[in-house]
C-alpha positions in Angstrom: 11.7 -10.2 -63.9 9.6 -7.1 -64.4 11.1 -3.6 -63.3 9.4 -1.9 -60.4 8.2 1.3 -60.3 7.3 2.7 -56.9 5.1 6.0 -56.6 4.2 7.9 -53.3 4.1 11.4 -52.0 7.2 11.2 -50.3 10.8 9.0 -51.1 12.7 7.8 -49.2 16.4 8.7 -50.8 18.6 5.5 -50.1 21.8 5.6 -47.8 24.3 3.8 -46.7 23.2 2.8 -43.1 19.4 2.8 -44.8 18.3 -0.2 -42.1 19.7 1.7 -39.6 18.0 5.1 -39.8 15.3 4.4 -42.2 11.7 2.7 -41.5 10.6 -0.6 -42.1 8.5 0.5 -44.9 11.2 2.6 -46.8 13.5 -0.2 -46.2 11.4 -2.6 -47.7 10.4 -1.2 -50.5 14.4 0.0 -51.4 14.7 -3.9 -50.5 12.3 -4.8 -53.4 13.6 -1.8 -55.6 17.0 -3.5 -55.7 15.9 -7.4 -56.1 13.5 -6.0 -59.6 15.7 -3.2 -60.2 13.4 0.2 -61.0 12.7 3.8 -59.5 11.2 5.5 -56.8 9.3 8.6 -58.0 7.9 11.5 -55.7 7.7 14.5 -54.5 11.1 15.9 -53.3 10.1 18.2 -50.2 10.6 21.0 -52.3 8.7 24.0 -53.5 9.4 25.8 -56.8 7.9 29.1 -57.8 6.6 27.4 -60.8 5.8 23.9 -61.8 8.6 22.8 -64.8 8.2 19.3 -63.8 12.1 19.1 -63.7 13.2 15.4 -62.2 15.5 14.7 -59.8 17.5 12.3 -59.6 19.7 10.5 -57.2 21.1 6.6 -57.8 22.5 5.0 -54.7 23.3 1.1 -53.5 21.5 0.1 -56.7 18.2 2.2 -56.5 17.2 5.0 -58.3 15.0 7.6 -57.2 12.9 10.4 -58.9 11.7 13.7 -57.6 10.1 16.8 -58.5 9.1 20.1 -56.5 5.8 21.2 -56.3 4.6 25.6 -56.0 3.3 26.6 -52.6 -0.2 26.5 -53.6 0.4 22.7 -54.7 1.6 22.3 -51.0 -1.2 24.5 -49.6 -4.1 22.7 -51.6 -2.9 18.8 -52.4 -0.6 18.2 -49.3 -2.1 20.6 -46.1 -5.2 20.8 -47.9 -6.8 18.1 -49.5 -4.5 15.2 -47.6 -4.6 16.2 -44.5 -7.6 18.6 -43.5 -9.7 16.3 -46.0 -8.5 12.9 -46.5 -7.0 12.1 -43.7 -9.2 12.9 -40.7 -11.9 11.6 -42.8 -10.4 8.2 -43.2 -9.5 8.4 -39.8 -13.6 8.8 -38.6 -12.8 12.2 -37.5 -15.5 13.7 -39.7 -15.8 16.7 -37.3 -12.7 17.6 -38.5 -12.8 17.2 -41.9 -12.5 20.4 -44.3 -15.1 19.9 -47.6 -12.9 22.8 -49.6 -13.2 23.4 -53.5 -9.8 24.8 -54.0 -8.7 21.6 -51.9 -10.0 19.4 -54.3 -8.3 21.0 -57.1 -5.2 21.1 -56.0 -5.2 17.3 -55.4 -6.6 17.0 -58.6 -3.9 18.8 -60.1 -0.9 17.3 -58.3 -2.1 14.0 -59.4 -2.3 14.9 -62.7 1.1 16.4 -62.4 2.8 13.7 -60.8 1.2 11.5 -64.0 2.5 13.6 -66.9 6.2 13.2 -65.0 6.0 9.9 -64.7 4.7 8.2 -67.6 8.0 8.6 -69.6 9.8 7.2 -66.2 7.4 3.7 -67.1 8.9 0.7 -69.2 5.8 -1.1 -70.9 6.5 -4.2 -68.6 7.2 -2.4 -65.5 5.1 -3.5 -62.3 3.8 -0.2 -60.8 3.3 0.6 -57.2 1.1 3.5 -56.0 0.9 4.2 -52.5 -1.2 6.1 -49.7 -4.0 8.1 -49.9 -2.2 11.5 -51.3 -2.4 9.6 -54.6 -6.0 7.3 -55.1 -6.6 9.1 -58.6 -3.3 8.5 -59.7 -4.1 5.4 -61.3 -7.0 6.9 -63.9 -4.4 9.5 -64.4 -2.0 6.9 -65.8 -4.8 4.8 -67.6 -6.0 7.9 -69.2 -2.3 8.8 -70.5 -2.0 4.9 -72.1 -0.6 2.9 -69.5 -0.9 -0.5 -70.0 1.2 -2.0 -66.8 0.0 -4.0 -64.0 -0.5 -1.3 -61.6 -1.8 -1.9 -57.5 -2.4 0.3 -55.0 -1.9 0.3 -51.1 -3.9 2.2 -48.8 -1.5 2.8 -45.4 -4.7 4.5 -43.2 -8.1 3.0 -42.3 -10.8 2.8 -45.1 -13.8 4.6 -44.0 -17.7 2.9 -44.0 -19.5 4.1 -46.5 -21.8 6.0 -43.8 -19.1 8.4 -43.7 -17.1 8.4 -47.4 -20.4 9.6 -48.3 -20.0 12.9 -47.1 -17.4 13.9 -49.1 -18.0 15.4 -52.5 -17.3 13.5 -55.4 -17.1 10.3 -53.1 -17.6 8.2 -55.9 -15.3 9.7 -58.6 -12.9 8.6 -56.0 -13.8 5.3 -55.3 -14.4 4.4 -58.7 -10.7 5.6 -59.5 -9.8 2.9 -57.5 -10.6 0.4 -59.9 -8.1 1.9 -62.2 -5.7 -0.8 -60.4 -5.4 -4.0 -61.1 -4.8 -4.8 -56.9 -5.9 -2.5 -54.3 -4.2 -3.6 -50.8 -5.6 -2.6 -46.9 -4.6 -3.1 -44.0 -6.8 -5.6 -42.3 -10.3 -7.3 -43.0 -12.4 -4.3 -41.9 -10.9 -1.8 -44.0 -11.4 -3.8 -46.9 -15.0 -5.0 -45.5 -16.1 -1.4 -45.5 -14.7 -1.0 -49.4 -16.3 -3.6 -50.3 -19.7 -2.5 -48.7 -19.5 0.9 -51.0 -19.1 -1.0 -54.1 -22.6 -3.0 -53.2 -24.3 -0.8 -51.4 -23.2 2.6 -53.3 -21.9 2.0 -56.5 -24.3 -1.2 -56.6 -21.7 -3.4 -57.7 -20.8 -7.2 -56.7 -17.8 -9.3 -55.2 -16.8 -12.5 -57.4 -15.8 -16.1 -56.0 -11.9 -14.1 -56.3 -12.5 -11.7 -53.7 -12.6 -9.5 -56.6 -14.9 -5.8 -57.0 -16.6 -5.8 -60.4 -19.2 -2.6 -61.2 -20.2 -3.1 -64.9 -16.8 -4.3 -66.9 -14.6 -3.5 -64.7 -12.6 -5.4 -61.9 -9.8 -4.8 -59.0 -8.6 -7.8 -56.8 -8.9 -6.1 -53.3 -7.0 -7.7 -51.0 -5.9 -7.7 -46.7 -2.0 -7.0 -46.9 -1.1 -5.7 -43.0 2.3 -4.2 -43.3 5.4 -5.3 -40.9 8.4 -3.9 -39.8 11.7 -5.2 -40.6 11.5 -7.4 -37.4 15.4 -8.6 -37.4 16.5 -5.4 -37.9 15.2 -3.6 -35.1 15.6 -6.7 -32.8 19.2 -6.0 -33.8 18.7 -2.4 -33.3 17.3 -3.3 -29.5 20.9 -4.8 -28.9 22.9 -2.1 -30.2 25.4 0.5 -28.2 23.2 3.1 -28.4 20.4 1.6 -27.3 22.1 -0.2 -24.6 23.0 3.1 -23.8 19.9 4.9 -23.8 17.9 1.6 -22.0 20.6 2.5 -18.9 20.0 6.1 -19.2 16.2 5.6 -18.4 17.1 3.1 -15.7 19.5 5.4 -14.2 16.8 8.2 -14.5 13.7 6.4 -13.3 15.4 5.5 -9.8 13.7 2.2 -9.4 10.3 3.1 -11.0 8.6 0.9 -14.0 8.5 3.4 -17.1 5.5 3.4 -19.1 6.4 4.3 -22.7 4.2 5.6 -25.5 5.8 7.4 -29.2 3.2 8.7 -31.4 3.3 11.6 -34.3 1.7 14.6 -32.6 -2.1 14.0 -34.4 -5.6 13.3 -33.1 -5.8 9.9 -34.5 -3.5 8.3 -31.8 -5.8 9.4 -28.6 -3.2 11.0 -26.8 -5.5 13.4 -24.8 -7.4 10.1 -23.8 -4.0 8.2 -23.3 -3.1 10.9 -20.3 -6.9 11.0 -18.9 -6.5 7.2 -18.6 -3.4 7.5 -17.1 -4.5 9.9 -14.6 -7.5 7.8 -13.8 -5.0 5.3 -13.1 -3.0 7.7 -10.6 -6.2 8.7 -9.3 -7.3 5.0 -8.6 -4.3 3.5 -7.2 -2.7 6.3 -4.8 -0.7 3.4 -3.5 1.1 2.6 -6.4 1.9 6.4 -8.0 5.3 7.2 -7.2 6.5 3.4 -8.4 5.4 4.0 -11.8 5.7 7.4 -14.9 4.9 7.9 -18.5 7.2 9.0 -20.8 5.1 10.2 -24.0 7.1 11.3 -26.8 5.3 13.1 -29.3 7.1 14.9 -32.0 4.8 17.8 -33.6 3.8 16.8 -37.0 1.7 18.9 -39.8 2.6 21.9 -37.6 0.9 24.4 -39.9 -2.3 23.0 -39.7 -4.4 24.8 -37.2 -5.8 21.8 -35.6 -2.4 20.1 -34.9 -1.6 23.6 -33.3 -4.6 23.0 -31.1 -3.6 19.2 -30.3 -0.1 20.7 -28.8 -1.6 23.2 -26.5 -4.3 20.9 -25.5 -2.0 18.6 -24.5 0.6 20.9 -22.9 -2.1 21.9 -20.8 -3.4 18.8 -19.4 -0.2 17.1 -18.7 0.7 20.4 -17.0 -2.2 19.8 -14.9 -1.8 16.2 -14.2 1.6 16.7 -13.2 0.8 19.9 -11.1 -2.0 17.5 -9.0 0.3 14.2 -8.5 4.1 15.0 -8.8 5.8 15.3 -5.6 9.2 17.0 -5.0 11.1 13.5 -6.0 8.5 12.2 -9.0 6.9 13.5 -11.7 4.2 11.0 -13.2 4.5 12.6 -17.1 7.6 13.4 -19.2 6.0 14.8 -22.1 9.0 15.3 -24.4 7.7 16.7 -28.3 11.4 15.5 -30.1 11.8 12.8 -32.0 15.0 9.9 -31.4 16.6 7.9 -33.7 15.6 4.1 -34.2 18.3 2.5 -32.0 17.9 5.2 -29.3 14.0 4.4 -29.4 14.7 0.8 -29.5 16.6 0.9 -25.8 14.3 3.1 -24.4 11.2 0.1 -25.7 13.5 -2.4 -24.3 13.6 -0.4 -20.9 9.6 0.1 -20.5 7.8 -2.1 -18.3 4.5 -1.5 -20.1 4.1 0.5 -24.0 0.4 2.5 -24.7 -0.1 2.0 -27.9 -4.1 3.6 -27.9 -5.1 5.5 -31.2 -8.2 6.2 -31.8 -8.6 5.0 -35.2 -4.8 3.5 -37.0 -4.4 1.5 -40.1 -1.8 -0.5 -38.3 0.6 1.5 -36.0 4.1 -0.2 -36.3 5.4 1.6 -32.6 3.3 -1.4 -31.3 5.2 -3.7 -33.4 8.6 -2.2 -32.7 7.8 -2.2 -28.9 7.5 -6.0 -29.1 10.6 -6.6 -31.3 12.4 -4.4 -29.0 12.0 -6.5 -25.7 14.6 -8.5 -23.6 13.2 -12.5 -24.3 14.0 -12.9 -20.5 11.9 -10.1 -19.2 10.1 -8.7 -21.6 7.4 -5.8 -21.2 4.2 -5.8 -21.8 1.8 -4.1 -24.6 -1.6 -2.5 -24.1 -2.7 -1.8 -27.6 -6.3 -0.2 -28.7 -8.6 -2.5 -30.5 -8.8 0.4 -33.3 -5.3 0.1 -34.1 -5.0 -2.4 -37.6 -2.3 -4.1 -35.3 -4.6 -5.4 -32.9 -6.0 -8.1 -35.2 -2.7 -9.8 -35.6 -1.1 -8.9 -32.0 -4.3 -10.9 -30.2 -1.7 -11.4 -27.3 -1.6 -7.7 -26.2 -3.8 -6.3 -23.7 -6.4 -4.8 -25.6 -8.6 -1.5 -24.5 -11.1 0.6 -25.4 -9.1 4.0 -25.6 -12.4 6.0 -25.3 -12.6 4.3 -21.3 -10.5 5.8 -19.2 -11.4 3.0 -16.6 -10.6 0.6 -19.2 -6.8 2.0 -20.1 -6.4 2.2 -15.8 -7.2 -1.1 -15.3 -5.0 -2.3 -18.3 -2.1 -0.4 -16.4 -3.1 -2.4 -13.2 -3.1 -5.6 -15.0 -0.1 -5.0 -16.9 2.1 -4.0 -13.8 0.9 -7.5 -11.8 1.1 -9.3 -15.0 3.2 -12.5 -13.9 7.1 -13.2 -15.8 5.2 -16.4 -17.3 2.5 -14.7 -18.5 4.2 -11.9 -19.6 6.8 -14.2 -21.8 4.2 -16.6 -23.5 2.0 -13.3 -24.5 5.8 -11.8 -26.2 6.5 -15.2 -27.8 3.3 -15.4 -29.5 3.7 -12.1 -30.7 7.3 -11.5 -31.3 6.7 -14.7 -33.4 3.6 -13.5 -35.7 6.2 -10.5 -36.1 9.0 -12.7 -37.5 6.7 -14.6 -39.9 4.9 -11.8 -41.3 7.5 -9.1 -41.2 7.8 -5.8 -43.7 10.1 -8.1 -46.4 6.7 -10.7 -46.7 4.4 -7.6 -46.8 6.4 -6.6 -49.9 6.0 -9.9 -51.1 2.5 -10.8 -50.7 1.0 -7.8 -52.4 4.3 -8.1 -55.8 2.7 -11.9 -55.8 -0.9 -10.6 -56.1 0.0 -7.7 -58.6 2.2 -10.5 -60.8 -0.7 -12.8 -60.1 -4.0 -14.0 -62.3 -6.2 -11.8 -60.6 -5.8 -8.7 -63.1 -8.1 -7.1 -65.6 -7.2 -6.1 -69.1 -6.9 -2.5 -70.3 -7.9 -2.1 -73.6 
């Protein structure tokens, strides 16, 4: 069996209790790491006043892991800069947002370059390589360039923008055609890989073969729809733990009768949380009968926090659940807790298990896995229910949720209605179908079903 190699920004350094405190995809991939045996290599966190290119590393239960630190103005232009004021709200459809900056681009450039000189001595010649997320899309040329040979795939974790709107970033199609430096590019769901595919006809005026495969003159990448899970017995597991029996009792003791409405996001303008509370105040607004029975607890931990528009989601949102609050609350309810802290897994798993209803409404996701743990997370005899936006990736396998249109705040109020009147049958035959598609197609077969298409036929030959 061939070695694994797994590249991304960030690594996840294995632990002891790793299924406990870790995510689904760190434990997944530290679950493959350990079956092929291999390294995780990354970027430590770190910054270093100059670039050596020094590795790190740390072995632990059978996986070793690789790191380097990066200089500020790596961090300023690759990771703040070119990631996530370019890439990511670009991806993400948010080109209002998006920051076309020439320093920006060299600085990603260079990182990736950087993280491909470290590597490369890392690499066995039979070693199955794994890049992931968009920090790293060139990384692949980089390693071609430098002699690799390996079977080498790539996963995109975000949405994959039409081609309408990767066309307005410079040097677009440098960075799609580094794509096909892989020999398996993985997405989320059908669309994301739809609108790839689109570029490569309509753009760089290539074709799709009878594989499912993107060809421009000689060369080819098996694109493929790979939607990742979460480790689905684990957190079902976690939902029965003490802790978050204790913390499901704290919310009931605190909530005095009322159904909770939960939602968890990263503090960022792709999850719709200015439209989440708008809908939820349409809601209060609609139904004055039914306000002090229900609240919202929205945890949102601050993310990207020297970004100046992250700086401006917080305010904004401070603001209008201040205002919501100041118009409905009454001396013995409050209809928002807006907490910006994060909680440990089996503290966030009670406090799923305790909500009546989750809102799960980005804007634009590549899959969103809090809808996911929601579901795993619910008592079989009573379980809540989920109102999930139709642009989150998860909504094409979770069919069974209530789907909205985030952008409605009529829409999102009359899910809440629906949701809260939602009968125990129906509620239980929508969770088994889901909990279910969760089970079968959890974070261990994601692993599996993109390893068997990179060990697979559907590779092209590097000369």
């Amino acid at each position: 069996m061939s070695r694994l190699v797994v590249i991304s920004n960030r690594v996840a350094v294995p632990k002891a209790d790793a299924s406990g405190n870790q995510g689904g995809l760190a434990v997944a991939l530290l679950s493959a790491l350990r079956e092929h045996g291999g390294i995780w290599f990354g970027w430590s966190g770190e910054t270093t006043e100059q670039f050596t290119g020094e590795i790190h590393r740390t072995e632990g239960n059978g996986v070793t892991t690789a790191t380097i630190d990066l200089e500020e103005q790596d961090l300023d232009e690759y990771y703040n800069g070119y990631a996530n004021r370019t890439l990511w709200p670009l991806f993400h459809y948010r080109i209002d947002l998006t920051e076309f900056e020439r320093d920006f681009a060299g600085g990603y450039s260079r990182v990736n370059k950087r993280f491909a000189d470290t590597v490369m001595p890392l690499i066995d010649h039979d070693d199955l390589v794994w890049v992931h997320d968009y920090h790293l899309i060139p990384l692949g040329r980089e390693l071609r360039d430098r002699g690799l040979k390996n079977r080498l795939g790539f996963f995109l974790h975000t949405p994959w923008p039409p081609a309408r709107l990767l066309t307005s970033l410079p040097s677009h199609r440098k960075l799609v055609e580094s794509l096909f430096a892989y020999d398996v590019v993985g997405f989320h769901t059908e669309d994301w890989l739809d609108s790839f595919r689109r570029y490569v006809v309509d753009i760089l005026e290539g074709t799709i073969d009878e594989d499912g495969c993107a060809v421009v003159g000689d060369r080819r990448v098996h694109a493929i729809v790979a939607p990742i899970g979460i480790d689905t017995a684990e957190f079902e597991a976690a939902a029965r733990s003490k802790e978050a029996r204790f913390a499901r009792d704290r919310m009931h003791m605190s909530s005095t009768g009322r159904s909770l409405i939960v939602g968890v996001d990263r503090l960022d303008y792709s999850k719709g949380l200015r439209e989440r509370l708008l809908g939820y105040e349409r809601f209060l607004a609609n139904n004055p009968d039914r306000r002090a029975l229900v609240y919202l607890l929205q945890i949102a931990p601050p993310s990207r926090a020297t970004v100046d528009t992250y700086q401006e989601i917080r305010s904004d949102l401070d603001a209008l659940s201040g205002r919501i609050n100041g118009e409905y609350a009454d001396i013995d309810w409050v209809p928002i807790r807006y907490v910006n802290q994060g909680y440990p897994r089996q503290e966030l798993a009670g406090i799923y298990r305790a909500a009546r209803i989750a809102l799960v409404t980005p804007l634009r996701d590549g899959m969103n896995l809090v809808a996911k743990e929601y579901v795993a997370a619910q008592d079989p005899d009573d379980p809540g229910v989920l109102i999930l936006s139709t642009f989150a990736g998860a909504a094409a396998q979770m069919k069974e949720a209530v789907l909205v249109n985030p952008y409605s705040a009529e829409d999102m109020a009359d899910a809440i209605v629906k949701a809260l009147e939602m009968p125990l049958a129906e509620r239980k035959r929508r969770w088994e179908s889901m909990i279910d598609g969760l089970r079968r197609e959890d974070v261990f077969w994601w692993c599996r079903l993109f390893l068997d298409a990179l060990e697979g036929k559907h590779a092209h030959e590097h000369a």
